[in-house]
N, C-alpha and C positions, 0 to 999 in steps of 0.2 A: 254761161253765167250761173252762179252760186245763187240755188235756192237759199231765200230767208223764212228759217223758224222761229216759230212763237214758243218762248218758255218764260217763266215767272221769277226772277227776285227768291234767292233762296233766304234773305234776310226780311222785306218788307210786302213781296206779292206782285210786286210792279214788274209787266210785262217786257220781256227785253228779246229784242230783234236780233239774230244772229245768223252768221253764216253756217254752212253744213262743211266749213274747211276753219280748222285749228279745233282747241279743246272748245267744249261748252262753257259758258258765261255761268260763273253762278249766281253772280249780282251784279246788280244793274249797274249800282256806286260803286266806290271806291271808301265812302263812309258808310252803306250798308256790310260790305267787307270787313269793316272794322270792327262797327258792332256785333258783326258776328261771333268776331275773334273775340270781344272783350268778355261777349255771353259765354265761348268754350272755355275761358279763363276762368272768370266768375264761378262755374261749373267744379272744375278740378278739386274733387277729393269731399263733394259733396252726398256721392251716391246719386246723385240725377245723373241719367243716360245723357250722351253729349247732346245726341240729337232732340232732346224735348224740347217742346217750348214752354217756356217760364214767361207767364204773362202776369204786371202787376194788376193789380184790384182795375184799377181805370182803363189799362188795356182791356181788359177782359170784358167790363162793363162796357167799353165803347164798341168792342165786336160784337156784344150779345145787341146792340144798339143798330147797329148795322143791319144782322142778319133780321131783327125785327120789320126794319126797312123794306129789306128786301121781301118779307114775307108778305107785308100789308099792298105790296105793289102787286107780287104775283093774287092774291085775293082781288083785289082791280082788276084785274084782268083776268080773271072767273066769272066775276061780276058782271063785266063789259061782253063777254061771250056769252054769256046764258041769256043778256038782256038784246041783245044781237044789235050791240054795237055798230057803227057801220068803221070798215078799214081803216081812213086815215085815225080814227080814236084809238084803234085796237093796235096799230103802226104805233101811237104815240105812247101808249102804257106799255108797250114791248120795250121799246125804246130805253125806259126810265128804270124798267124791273133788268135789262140786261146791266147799263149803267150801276146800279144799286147793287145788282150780285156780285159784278164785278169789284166794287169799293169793299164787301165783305170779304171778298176772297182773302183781302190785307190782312196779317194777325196784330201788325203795329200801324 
């Protein structure tokens, strides 16, 4: 039986399950494939590297938003260790800060 690996949406971040037989997935959609295309279009003849990502003001702002998230979680869970939390709380803020990293990994 065909191991399944974990790898990420090379358009939006979202995790996608794959076999270890044919090529590698690189996006999850079929409309994150697009936008991809539409982005190396967009691109042509600008002098930006194909591979950059170009984030507008709101993307950018909404990622710096994220990663904030996720920061203020892992701080909880500093907080909750020093204060010697007892496990199921310490289980619940792990929980929330993995979740939360996880939704930052996204760039869109």
């Amino acid at each position: 039986m065909p191991r399944r690996v974990l790898s990420s949406c090379s358009w939006c971040g979202r995790e996608i399950a794959e076999s270890e037989i044919g090529r590698r997935r690189r996006y999850c959609r079929q409309s994150c494939r697009q936008r991809a295309y539409e982005h190396r279009k967009g691109l042509e003849g600008t002098g930006i590297a194909e591979d950059a990502v170009v984030l507008s003001a709101q993307e950018a702002a909404d990622l710096a938003d994220r990663w904030f998230a996720a920061r203020c979680a892992a701080e909880d869970v500093a907080i909750a260790v020093a204060e010697g939390a007892d496990p199921g709380e310490l289980a619940s803020l792990t929980e929330k800060l993995v979740a939360l990293t996880k939704d930052a990994e996204r760039l869109r």
